[in-house]
Every structure is written in C-alpha cells, then in structure tokens.
NUMI-383102 format. One record per residue (C-alpha): residue number from 1; residue in one letter; x, y, z. Coordinates in steps of 0.25 Angstrom, whole numbers. Example, Ala and Ser with C-alpha at 12.3 -4.5 7.8 and 13.67 -1.06 7.14 Angstrom:
<pts>
{pt 1, 'A', {49, -18, 31}}
{pt 2, 'S', {55, -4, 29}}
</pts>
This chain:
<pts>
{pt 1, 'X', {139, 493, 248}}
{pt 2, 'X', {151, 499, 258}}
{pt 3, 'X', {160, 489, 263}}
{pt 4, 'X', {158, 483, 277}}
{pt 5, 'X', {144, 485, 278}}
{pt 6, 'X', {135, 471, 276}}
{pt 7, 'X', {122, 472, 270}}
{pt 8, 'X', {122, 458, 263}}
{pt 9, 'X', {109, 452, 261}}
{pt 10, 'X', {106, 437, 265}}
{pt 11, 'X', {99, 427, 257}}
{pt 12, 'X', {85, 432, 259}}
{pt 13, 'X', {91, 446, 254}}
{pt 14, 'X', {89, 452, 270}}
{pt 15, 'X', {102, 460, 273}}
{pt 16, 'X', {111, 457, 286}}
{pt 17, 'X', {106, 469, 293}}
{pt 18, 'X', {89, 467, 290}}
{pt 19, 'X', {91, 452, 296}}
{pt 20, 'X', {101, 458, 308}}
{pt 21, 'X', {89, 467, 309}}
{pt 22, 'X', {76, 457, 307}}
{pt 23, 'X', {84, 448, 317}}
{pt 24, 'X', {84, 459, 328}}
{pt 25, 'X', {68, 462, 327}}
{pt 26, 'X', {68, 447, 329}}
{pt 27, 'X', {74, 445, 341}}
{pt 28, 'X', {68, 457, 346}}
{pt 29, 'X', {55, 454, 343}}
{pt 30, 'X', {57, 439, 349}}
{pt 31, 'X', {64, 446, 361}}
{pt 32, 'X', {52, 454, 365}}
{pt 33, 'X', {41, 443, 360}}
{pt 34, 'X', {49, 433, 368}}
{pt 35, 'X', {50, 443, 382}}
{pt 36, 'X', {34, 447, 380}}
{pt 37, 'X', {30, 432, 377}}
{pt 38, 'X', {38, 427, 390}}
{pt 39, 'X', {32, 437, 400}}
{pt 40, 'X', {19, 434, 393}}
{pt 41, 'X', {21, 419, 395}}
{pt 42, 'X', {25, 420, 409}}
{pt 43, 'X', {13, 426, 414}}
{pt 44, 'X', {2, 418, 424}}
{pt 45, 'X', {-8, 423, 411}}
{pt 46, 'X', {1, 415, 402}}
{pt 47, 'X', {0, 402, 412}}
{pt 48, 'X', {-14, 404, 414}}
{pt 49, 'X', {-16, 405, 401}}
{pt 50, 'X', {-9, 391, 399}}
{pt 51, 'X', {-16, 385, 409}}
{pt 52, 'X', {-29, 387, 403}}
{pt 53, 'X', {-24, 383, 389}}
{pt 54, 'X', {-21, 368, 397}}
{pt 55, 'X', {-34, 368, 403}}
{pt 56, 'X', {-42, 370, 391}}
{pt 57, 'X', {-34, 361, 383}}
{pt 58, 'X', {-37, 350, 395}}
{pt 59, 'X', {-53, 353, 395}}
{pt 60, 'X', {-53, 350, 379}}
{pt 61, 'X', {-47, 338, 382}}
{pt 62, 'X', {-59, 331, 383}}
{pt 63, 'X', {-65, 337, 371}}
{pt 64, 'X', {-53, 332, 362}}
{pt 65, 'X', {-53, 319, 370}}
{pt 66, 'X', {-38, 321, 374}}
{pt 67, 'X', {-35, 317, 361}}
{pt 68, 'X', {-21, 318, 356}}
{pt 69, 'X', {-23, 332, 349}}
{pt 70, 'X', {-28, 338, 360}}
{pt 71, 'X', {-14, 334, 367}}
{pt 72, 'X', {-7, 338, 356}}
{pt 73, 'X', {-12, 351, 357}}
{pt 74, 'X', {-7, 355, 372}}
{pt 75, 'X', {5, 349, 368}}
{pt 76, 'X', {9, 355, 356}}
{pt 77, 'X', {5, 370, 360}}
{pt 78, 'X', {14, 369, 373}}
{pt 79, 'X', {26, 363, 366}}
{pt 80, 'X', {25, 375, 356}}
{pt 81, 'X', {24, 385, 367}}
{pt 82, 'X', {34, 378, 376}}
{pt 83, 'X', {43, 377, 363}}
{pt 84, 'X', {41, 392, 361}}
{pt 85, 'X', {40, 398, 374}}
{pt 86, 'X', {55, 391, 377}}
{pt 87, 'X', {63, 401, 369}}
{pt 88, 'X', {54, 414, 373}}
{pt 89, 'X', {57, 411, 389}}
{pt 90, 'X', {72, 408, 384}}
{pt 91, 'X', {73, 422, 378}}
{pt 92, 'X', {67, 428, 389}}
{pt 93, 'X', {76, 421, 399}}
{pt 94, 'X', {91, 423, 389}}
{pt 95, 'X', {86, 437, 390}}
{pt 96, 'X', {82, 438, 405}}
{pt 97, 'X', {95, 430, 409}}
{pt 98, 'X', {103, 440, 400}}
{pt 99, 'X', {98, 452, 407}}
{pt 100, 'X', {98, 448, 420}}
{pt 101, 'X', {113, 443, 420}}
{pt 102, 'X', {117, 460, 413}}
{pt 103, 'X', {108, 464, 425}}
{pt 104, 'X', {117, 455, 436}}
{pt 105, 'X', {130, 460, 428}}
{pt 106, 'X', {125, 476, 429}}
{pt 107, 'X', {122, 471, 444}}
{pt 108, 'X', {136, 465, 448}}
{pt 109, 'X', {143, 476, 440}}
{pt 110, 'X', {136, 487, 448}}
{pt 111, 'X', {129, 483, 460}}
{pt 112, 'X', {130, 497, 464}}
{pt 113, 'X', {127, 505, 451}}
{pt 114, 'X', {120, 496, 442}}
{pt 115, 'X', {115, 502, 428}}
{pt 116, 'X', {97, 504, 428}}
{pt 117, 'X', {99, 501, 413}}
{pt 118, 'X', {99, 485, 416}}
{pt 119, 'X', {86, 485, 422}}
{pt 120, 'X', {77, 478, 412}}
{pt 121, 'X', {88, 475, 403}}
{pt 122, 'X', {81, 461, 400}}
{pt 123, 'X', {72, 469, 390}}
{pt 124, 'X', {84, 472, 382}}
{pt 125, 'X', {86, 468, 368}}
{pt 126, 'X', {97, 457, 366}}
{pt 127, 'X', {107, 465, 360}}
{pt 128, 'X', {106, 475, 371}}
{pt 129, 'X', {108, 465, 381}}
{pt 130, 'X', {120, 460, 375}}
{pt 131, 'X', {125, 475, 374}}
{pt 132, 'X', {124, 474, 391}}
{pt 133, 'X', {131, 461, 390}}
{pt 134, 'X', {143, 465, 383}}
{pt 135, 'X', {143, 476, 391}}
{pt 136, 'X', {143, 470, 405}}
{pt 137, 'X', {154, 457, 398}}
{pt 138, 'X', {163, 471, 398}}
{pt 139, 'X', {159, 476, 412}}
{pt 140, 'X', {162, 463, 417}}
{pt 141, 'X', {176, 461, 408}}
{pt 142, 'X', {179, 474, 413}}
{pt 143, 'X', {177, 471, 429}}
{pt 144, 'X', {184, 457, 426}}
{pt 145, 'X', {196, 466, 423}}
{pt 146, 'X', {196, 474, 434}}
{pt 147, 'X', {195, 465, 442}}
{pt 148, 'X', {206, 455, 438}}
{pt 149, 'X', {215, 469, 439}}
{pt 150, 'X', {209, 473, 452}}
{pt 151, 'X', {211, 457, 458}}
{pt 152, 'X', {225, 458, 452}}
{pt 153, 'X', {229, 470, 460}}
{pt 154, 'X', {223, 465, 473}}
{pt 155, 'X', {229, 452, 476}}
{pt 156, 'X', {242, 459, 473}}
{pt 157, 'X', {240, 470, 484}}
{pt 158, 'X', {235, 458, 493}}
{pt 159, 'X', {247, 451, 491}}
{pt 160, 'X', {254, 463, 494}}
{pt 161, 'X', {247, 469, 506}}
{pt 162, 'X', {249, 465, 522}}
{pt 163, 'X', {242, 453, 525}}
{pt 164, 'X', {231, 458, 537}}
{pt 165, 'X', {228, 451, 549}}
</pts>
C-alpha cells in the first residue's frame, strides 16, 4: 500500500472510507426522513388524525372500565412520539435556522445584487451549507477589513479637514 494514503480497517473489518461512507447515507437518509416527517406532522391531517386517536381511546374507556391499562396506553404511545418527534422538529429547525441566517448574510452583503442561488438553500445538504458558511465567515472577514482601513483613513481626514458651520 502507498505511503500516505489510509485504508486501515477497524475492528469489525470496515475500512475508514466504507464508514465515512455509510455514515453519509446516514445522515442523509435521516435528513430527508426528518424534513418529510415534519411537514407531514404539521399538517391539520396530522392533528385531525390525533384528535380522533383521543377520541376513540376515550369512548373505549368505558369498555376497559378506565382501568389502569387503558391509561397506560394513551400515556405510553404519546411519551414515545413526543420523545421521538423532539429531535425530528430539532433537525428541522438547526437546519432552517442555518439557512435563514446564509440568507440574511447574502441580504446584508448585497441588498442591491443578491445571488438567486440562496433561494431554497434550506434544502441543501449539511455539507453544502457549511460550504456557504465558510464562505460568507470570509466575506464577512473580508469587509471587517475594509472597513477597519476605510475607518482609519476617515477620522484622520476628519481631523484634518475645516470644521463646517
């Protein structure tokens, strides 16, 4: 094997780059199961459908005398969606926040020519918005420079011009 390049294999035999690899279709899968599921979950069909999941469970109440079962039931399903259901809607919102703060960057830095490519970028991969952030951190690096130069140079010709009345 060349020098410098790694294929070492773990315990379980699986080389670096097949679990860099299954570790990507991971988190895309989840990524894409975790956007569907929460539009699906937000939906009045969604809530209807929960609704009428509590009114049945209530009208067999009766029929299982309110026994303890019967509340087990109700309350074991909801803390196993609730539990659930917490990191889909956390995924959803990281991901959402993180594109909506690249879209106010692209706004701020060109109110006046802003790129149609940030439109939809909430339906980027992770890495690819990562890509965007790095690129706006140097954007922003950039202008801080300029600025700091530009700020420089204009309280010193303000201390050197005419004072006007």
């Amino acid at each position: 094997m060349p020098r410098g390049k790694s294929n070492s294999k773990n315990s379980s035999g699986s080389t670096t780059a097949e679990i860099g690899a299954r570790s990507s279709i991971l988190g895309d899968a989840f990524q894409l199961f975790a956007t569907h599921a929460s539009f699906v979950v937000g939906t009045k069909w969604a809530f209807l459908s929960a609704t009428l999941l509590i009114i049945l469970w209530a009208l067999v109440g009766p029929r299982f005398h309110y026994s303890d079962t019967w509340q087990l039931v109700i309350n074991t399903a909801t803390t196993i969606i609730t539990f659930l259901m917490v990191f889909l809607i956390q995924n959803t919102q990281n991901r959402d926040a993180r594109a909506i703060h690249l879209k106010l960057d692209e706004v701020i830095r060109s109110i006046d020519m802003a790129h149609n490519e940030m439109i939809d970028i909430e339906h980027l991969s992770d890495e690819e918005l990562e890509k965007l952030a790095h690129k706006f951190e140097k954007i922003r690096r950039e202008c801080e420079s300029r600025s700091s130069r530009t700020k420089s140079h204009g309280v010193a010709e303000a201390d050197q011009a005419p004072a006007k009345m």
